[in-house]
C-alpha positions as CSV (number, residue, x, y, z in Angstrom):
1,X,6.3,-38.4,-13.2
2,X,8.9,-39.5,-15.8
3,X,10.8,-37.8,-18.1
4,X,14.2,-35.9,-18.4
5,X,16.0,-33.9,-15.6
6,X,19.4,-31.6,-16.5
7,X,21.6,-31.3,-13.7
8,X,23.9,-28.3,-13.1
9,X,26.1,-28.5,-9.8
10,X,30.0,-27.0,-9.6
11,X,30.6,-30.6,-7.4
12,X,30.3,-33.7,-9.5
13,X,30.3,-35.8,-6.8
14,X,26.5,-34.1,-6.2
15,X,25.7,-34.3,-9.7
16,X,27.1,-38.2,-9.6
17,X,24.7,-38.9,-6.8
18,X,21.7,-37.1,-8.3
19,X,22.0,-39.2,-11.2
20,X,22.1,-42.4,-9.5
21,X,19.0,-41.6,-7.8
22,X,17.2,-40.7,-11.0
23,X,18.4,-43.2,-13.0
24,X,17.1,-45.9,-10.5
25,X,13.7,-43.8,-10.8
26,X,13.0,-44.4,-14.2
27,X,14.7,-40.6,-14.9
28,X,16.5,-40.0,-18.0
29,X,19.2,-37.0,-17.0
30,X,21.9,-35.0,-17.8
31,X,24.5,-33.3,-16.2
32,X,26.8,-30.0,-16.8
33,X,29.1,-28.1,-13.9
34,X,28.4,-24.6,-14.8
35,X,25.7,-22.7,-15.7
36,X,26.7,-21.5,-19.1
37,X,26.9,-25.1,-20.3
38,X,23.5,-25.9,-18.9
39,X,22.4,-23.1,-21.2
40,X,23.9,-25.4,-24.2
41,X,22.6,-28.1,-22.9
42,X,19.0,-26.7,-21.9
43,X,18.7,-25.9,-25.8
44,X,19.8,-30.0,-27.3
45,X,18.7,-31.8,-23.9
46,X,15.0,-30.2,-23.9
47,X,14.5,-31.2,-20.1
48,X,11.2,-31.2,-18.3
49,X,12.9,-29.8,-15.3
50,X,16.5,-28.9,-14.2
51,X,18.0,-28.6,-11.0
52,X,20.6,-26.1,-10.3
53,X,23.1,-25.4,-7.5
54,X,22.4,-21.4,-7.0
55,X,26.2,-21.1,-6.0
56,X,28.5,-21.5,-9.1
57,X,30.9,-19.7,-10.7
58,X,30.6,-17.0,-14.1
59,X,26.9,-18.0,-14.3
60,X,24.8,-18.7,-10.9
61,X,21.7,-20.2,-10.5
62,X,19.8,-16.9,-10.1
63,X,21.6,-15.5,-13.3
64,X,20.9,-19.0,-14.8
65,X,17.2,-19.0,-14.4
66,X,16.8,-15.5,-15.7
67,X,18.2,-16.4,-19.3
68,X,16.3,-19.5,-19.5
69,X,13.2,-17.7,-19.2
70,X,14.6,-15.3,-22.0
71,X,14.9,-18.1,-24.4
72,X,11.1,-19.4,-26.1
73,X,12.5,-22.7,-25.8
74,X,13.7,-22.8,-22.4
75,X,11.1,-20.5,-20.8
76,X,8.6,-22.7,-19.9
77,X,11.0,-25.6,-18.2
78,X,10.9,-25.2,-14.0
79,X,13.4,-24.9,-12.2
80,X,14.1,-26.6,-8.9
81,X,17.1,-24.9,-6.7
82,X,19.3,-26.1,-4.4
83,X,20.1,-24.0,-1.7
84,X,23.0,-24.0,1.2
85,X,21.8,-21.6,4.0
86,X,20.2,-21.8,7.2
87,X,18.2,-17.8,5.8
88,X,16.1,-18.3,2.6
89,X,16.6,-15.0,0.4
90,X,13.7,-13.5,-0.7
91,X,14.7,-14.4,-4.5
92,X,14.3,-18.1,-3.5
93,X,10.7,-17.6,-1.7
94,X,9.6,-15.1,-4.8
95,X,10.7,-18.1,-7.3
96,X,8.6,-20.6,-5.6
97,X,5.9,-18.4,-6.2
98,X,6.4,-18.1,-9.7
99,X,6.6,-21.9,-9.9
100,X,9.9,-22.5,-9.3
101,X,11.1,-24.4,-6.7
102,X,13.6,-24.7,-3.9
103,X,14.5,-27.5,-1.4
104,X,18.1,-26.9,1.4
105,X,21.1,-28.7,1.4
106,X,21.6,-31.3,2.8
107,X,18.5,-32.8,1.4
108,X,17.1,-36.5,1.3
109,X,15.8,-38.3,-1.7
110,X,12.0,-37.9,-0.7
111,X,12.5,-34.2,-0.5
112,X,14.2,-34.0,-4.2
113,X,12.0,-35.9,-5.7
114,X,9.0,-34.4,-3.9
115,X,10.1,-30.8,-5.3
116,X,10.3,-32.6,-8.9
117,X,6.9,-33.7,-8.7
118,X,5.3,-30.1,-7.6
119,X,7.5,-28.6,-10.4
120,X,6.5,-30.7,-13.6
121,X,2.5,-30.3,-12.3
122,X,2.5,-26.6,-12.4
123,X,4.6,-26.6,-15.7
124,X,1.9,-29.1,-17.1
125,X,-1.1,-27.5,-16.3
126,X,0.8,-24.2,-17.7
127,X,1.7,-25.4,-21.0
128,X,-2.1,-26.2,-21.1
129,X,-2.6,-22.5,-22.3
130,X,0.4,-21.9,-24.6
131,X,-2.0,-22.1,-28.2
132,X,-4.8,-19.7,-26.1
133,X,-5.1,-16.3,-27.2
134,X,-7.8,-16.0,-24.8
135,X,-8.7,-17.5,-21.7
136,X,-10.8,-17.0,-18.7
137,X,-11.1,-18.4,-15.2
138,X,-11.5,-18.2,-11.3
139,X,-9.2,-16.4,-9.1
140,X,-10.0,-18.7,-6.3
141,X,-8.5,-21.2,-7.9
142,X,-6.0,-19.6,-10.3
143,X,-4.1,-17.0,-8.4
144,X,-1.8,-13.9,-9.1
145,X,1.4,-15.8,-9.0
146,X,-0.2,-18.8,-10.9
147,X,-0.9,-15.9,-13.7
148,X,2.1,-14.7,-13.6
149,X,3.8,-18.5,-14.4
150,X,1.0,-18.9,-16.9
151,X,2.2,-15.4,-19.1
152,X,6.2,-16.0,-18.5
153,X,6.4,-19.6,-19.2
154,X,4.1,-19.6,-22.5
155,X,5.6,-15.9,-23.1
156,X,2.8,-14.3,-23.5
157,X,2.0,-11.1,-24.9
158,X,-1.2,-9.5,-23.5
159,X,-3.3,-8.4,-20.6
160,X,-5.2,-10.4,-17.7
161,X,-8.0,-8.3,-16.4
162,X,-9.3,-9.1,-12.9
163,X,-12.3,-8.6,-11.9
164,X,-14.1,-8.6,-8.4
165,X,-17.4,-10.9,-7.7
166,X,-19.6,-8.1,-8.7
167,X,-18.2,-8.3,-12.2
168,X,-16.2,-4.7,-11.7
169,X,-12.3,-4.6,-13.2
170,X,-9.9,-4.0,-10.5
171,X,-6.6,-4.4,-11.9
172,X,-4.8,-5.2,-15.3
173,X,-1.6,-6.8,-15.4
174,X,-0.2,-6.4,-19.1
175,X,3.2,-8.7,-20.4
176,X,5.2,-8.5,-23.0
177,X,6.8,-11.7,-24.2
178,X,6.1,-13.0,-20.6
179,X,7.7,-10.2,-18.8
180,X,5.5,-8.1,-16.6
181,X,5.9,-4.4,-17.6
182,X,2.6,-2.7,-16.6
183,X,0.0,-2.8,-13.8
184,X,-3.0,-0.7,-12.6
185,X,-5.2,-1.4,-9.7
186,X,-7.9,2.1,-8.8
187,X,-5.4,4.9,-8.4
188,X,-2.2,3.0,-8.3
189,X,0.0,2.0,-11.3
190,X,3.1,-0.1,-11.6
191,X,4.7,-2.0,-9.5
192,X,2.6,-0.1,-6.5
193,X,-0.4,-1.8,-8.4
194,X,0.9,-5.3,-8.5
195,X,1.3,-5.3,-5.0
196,X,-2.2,-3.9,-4.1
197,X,-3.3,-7.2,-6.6
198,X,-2.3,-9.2,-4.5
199,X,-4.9,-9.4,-2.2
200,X,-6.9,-10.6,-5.2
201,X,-8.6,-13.9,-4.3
202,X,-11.6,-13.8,-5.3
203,X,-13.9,-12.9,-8.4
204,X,-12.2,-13.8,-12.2
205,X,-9.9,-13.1,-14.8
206,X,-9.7,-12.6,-18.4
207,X,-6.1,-12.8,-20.5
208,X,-6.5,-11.0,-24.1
209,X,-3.1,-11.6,-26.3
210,X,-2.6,-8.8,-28.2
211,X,0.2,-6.0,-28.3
212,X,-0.7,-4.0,-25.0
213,X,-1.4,-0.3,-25.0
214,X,0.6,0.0,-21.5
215,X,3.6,1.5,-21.4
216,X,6.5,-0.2,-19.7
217,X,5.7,1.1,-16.1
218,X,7.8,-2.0,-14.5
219,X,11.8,-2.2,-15.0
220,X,11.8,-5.6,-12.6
221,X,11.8,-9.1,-13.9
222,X,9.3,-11.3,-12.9
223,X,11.8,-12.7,-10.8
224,X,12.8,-9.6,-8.8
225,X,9.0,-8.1,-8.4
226,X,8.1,-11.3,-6.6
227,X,11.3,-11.3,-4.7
228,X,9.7,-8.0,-3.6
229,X,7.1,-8.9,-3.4
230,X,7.6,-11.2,-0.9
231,X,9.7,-9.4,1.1
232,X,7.0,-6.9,1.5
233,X,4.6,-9.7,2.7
234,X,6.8,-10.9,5.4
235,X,7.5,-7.1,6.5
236,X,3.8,-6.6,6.8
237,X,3.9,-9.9,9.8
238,X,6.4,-8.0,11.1
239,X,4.7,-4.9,11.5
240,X,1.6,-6.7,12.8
241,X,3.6,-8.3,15.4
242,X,4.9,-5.5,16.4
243,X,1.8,-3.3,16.2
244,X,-0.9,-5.8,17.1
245,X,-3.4,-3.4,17.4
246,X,-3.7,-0.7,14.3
247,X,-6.1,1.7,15.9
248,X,-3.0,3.4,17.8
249,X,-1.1,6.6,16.6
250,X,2.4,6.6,16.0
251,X,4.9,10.1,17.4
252,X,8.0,11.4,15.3
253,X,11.4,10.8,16.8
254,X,14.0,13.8,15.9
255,X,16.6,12.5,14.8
256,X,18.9,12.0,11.8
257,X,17.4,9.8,8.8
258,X,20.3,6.9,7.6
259,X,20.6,7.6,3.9
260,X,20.3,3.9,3.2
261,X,16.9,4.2,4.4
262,X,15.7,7.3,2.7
263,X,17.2,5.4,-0.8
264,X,15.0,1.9,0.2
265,X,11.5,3.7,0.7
266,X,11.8,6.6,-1.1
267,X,12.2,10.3,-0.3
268,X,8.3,10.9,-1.8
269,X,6.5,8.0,-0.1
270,X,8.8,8.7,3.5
271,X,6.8,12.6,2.8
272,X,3.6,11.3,2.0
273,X,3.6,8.8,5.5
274,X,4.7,11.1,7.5
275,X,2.2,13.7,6.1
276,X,-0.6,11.3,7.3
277,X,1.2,11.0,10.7
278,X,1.2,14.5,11.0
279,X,-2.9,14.7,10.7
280,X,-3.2,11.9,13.5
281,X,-4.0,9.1,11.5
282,X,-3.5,5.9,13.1
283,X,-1.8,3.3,11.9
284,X,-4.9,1.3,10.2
285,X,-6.3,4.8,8.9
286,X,-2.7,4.9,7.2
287,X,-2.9,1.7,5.9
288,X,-6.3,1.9,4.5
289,X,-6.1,5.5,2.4
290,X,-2.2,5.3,1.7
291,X,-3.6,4.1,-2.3
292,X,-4.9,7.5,-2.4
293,X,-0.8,8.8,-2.1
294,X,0.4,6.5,-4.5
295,X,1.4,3.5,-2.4
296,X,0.4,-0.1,-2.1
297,X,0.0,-1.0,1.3
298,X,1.9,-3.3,1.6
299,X,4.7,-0.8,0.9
300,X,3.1,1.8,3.4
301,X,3.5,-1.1,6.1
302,X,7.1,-1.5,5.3
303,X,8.3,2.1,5.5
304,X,6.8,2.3,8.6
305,X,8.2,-0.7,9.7
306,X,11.8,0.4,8.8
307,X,11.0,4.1,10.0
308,X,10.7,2.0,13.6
309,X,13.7,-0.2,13.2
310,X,15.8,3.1,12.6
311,X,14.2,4.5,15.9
312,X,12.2,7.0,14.2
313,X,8.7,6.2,14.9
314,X,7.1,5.0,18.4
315,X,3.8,4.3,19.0
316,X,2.2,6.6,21.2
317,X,-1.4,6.0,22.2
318,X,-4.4,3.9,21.5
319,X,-7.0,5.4,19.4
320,X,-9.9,5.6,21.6
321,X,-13.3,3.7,20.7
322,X,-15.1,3.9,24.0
323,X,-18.1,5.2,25.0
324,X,-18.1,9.1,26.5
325,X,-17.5,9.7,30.2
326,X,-20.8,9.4,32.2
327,X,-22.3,12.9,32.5
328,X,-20.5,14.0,28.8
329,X,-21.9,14.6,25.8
330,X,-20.7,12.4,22.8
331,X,-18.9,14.0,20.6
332,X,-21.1,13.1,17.4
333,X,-24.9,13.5,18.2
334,X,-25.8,9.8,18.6
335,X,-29.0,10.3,16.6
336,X,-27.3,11.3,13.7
337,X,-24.5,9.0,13.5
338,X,-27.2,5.7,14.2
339,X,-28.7,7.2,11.1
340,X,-25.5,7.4,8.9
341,X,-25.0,3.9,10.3
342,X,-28.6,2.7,8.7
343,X,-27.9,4.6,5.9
344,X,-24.9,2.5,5.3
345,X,-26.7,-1.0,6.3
346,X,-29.5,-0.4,3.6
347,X,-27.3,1.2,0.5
348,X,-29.2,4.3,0.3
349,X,-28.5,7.1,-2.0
350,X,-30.3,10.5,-1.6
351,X,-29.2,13.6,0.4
352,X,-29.8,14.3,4.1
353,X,-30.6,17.8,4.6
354,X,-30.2,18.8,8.0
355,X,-31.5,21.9,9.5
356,X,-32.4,24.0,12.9
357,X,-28.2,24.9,13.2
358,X,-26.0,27.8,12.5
359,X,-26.5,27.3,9.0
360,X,-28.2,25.2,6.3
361,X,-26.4,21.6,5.9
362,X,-26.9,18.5,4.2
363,X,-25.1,15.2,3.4
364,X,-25.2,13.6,0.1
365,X,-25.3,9.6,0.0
366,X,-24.6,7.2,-2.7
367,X,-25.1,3.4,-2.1
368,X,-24.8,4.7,1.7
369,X,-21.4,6.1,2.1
370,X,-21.1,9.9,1.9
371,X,-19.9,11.7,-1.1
372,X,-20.4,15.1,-0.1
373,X,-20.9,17.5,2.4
374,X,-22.3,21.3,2.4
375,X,-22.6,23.3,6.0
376,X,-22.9,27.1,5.3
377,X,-20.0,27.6,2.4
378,X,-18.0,25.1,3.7
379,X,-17.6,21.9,1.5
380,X,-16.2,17.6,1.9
381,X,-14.8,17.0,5.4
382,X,-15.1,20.0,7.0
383,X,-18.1,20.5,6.3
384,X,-19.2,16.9,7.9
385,X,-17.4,17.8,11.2
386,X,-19.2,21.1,11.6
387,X,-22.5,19.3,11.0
388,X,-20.6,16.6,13.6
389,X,-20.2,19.5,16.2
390,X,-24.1,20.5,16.2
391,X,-26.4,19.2,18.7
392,X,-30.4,18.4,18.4
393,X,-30.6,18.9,14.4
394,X,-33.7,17.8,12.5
395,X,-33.2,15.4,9.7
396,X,-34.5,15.0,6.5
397,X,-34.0,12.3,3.7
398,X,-34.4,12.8,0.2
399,X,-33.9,9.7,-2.2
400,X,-33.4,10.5,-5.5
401,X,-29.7,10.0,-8.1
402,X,-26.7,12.1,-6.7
403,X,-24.7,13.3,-9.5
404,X,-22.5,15.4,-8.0
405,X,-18.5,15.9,-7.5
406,X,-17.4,13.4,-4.9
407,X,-15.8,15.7,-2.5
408,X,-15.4,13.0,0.3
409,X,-13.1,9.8,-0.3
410,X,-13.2,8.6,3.3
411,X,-15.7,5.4,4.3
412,X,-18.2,6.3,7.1
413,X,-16.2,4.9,9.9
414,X,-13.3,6.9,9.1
415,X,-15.4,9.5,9.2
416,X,-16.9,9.0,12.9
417,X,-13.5,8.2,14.2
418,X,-11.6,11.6,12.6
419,X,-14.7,13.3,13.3
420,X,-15.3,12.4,17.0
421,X,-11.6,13.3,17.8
422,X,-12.0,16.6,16.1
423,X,-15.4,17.6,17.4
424,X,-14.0,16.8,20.8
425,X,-10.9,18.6,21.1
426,X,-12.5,22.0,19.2
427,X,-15.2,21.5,21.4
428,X,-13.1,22.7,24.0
429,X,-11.8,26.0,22.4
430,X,-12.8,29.0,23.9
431,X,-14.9,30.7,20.8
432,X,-13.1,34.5,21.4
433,X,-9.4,33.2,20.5
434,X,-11.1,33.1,16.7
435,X,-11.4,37.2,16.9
436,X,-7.5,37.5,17.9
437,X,-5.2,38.6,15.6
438,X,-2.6,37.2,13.9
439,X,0.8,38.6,13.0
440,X,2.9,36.7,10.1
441,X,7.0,37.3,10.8
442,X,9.2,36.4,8.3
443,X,10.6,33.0,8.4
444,X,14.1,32.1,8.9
445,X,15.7,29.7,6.3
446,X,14.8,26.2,8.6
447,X,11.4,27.6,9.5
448,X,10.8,28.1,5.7
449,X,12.3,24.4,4.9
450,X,10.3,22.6,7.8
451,X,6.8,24.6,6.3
452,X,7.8,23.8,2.3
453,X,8.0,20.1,3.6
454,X,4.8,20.3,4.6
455,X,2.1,21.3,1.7
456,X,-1.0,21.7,4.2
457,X,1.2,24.0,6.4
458,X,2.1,26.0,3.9
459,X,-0.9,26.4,2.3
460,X,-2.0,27.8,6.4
461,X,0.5,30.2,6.4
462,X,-1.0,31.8,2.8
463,X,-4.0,32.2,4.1
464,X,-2.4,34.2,7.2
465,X,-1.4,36.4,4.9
466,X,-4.4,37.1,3.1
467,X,-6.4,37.3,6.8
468,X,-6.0,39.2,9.8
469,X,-7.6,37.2,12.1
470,X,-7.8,33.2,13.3
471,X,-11.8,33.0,12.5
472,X,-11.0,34.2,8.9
473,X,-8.0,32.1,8.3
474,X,-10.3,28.8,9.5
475,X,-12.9,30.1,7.6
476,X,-11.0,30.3,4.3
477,X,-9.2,27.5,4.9
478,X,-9.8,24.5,2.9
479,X,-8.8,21.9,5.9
480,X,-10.8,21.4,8.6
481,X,-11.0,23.6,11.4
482,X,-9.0,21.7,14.0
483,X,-5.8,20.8,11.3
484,X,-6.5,24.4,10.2
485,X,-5.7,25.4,14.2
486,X,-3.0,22.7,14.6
487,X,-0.9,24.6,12.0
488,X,-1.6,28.0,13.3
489,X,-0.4,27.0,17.1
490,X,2.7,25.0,15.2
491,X,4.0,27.9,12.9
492,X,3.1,30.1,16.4
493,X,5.4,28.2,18.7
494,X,8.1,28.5,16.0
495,X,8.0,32.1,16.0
496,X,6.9,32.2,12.1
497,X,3.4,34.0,13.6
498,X,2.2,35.3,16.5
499,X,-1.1,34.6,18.1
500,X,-2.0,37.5,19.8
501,X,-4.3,36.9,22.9
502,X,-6.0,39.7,25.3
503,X,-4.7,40.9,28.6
504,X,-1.3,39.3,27.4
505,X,-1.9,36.2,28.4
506,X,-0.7,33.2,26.3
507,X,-3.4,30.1,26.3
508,X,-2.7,26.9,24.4
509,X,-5.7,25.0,24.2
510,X,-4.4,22.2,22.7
511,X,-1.2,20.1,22.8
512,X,-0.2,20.4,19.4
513,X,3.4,18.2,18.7
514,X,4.0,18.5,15.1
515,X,7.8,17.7,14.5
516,X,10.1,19.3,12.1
517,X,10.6,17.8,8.4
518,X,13.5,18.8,6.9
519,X,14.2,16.0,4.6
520,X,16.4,17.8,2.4
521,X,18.9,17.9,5.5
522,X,17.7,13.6,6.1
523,X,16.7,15.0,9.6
524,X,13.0,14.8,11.1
């Protein structure tokens, strides 16, 4: 490449030498000390690209790029940054991605002029949609962060719909004068959404200039969201280096929250993981529904990983996947679940109606994963583990359109794993604790704060009051039967019920370890 290169460095003895090697390059250049002359400059000079020192005084490099992009005339110029540091901030790295660049002092000659070349190809093939109010293409080969450059270097005004290779929109990203202000992606929104996008590499996208209907769900600019953004990636490594193997469960540490860390993730999505850790989820269970709560994944995976740097979280077991003990029953009949497993492989839709059990039962299927469940007047999960917990069933397959309300969100393997552990453990209950009675005492002030923390307990401890025995609380209950018990035995061994069991004696028949929240107080 040829052309002109501003150069904006506090030490002119850097800025002298920069110039020599451009000039005997062919370079036209310029050069300025500070960054709010390389604004003046920027404006009469009209550079292809500038480099900038990120250290300088009033105005740094950082600041400096920001209100270049503000400017229609500067916006679409790259930036190549010079960086003194052995640690690249996440700003640098979230630059690059926006097609910036950065290279670390000291630098050679090949390096610098390497960086210029990478720079002035991605601003070329940008300005190559500035007169396109509409435009289309491959995500395969024109990623999120290349979409990004495309909308804040030609300050675009619009949205960019992606859709997967089945032709299906899974996320909008809408700009305003090249700023991204709005995102959705399924059931996330914001800056949640941009982050779930970015596991968009394949299928296409669409950009539509016109004045979006989105409101401004993003206060970031570009620069700072992919700064973020890459933070987040590199935290998710981390996490995977540290937790190699997601099918494990993770315990609760008690011990006092640092404010610092309840501020950085969020009061709401710290409740929302540790809700899920509660219900023994495991790690890649967490990871895979956390959209449903609100969060991107990528940001589940970094809470967790700073709730494990802070010492609050521990991995406790592996998940178990292996076959039953020799001379035990599985816990899901293996008939059934080699038919859900068909039923998957061949996209069926159609309900299952299963009978020959306690009560009638069926399972409703579209495109092969369940959608909804019936056993007796139970309803979605919990009816799916009680048909889970009956052996020797006869099936029966109907194919015809389900329209129904979807009262299961969970794929079919999350289904068989929750539902093996459940059927399992309840398995082992003894069937005359359900006719015991239950006495509700009235909670002391922490007892009521660790049970408000937790909506599914509380919800429990309604019910206790409506009921007068454990079968009718699990019975009305809207959770499964085992979380249903897990609460019971919790709010038990903290004194806010009793259990009552004949002949005085006190049986626990499983080991239930649900910590206390008390987040108002930053403690777990």
């Amino acid at each position: 490449m040829k052309g002109k290169i501003l150069i904006v460095h506090p030490d002119s003895e850097t800025g002298d030498l920069i110039r020599t090697w451009l000039s005997e390059a062919g370079f036209e250049s310029a050069y300025v000390s500070d960054g709010e002359a390389a604004l003046k400059e920027a404006s009469r000079f009209a550079p292809d690209v500038i480099i900038s020192d990120t250290l300088m005084p009033h105005t740094d490099g950082f600041e400096l790029h920001r209100r270049l992009r503000r400017m229609p005339e500067t916006a679409a110029v790259p930036v190549v940054f010079l960086w003194s540091g052995e640690e690249i901030p996440f700003q640098l790295k979230g630059l690059r991605l926006g097609g910036d660049d950065y290279i670390c002092k000291p630098f050679e000659r090949e390096a610098l002029f390497e960086a210029l070349e990478r720079a002035a190809e991605g601003a070329a093939k940008v300005k190559a949609f500035y007169f396109r109010s509409e435009f289309h293409g491959d995500l395969a080969e024109t990623g999120l962060y290349d979409l990004m450059q495309i909308a804040e270097m030609n300050c675009k005004t619009g949205e960019f719909v992606l859709q997967n290779t089945r032709a299906e929109t899974v996320g909008v990203l809408c700009f305003s004068e090249g700023r991204l202000v709005g995102s959705t992606a399924q059931d996330l929104s914001g800056e949640e959404a941009f982050y779930a996008l970015l596991d968009c590499f394949e299928g296409n996208f669409s950009f539509y200039e016109k004045k979006s209907d989105c409101s401004e769900q993003i206060s970031l600019t570009n620069a700072a969201i992919l700064a973020k953004a890459c933070r987040l990636l590199e935290e998710e490594q981390i996490l995977k280096a540290r937790v190699p193997v997601y099918d494990v469960f993770l315990e609760i540490n008690i011990r006092q929250i640092p404010p610092e860390l309840i501020t950085d993730a969020g009061q709401e999505n710290l409740q929302k993981l540790l809700s899920m850790i509660y219900k023994k989820q495991t790690v890649r269970e967490i990871l895979r529904t956390c959209g449903k709560s609100g969060m991107s994944r990528l940001t589940a995976a970094s809470v967790l990983l700073h709730l494990m740097d802070a010492g609050l979280l521990t991995v406790r077991e592996q998940a178990s996947r292996s076959e039953p003990r020799r001379g035990t029953q599985p816990p899901v009949d293996r008939n059934l679940e080699n038919t859900l497993r068909d039923f998957e492989r061949r996209g069926l839709t159609g309900i299952l109606e299963i009978t020959g059990g306690s009560a009638r039962a069926a399972l409703f299927f579209q495109d092969g994963v369940p959608v909804h469940a019936y056993h007796g007047k139970t309803r979605g999960k919990k009816a799916v583990y009680r048909i889970f917990s009956e052996k020797n069933r006869i099936l029966h397959f109907k194919p015809q359109p389900v329209v129904i309300h979807h009262s299961i969100d969970d794929s079919l393997e999350q289904l068989l794993e929750e539902g093996s552990r459940e059927t399992e453990a309840f398995q082992r209950l003894k069937k005359d604790l359900f006719d015991n009675p239950v006495a509700v005492h009235t909670p002391t002030m922490n007892e009521a704060s660790i049970i408000r923390n937790i909506p599914d307990m509380e919800y429990v401890l309604s019910l206790a009051h409506q009921h007068d025995s454990l079968r009718e609380i699990i019975e009305a209950s809207q959770l499964t039967d085992l979380q249903t018990y897990k609460y019971m035995i919790y709010m038990d061994k903290i004194g806010v019920i009793t259990l009552e069991t004949r002949g005085g004696q006190r049986e626990d028949f499983l080991k239930t370890e649900l910590p206390k929240i008390t987040l108002s107080d930053n403690k777990l």
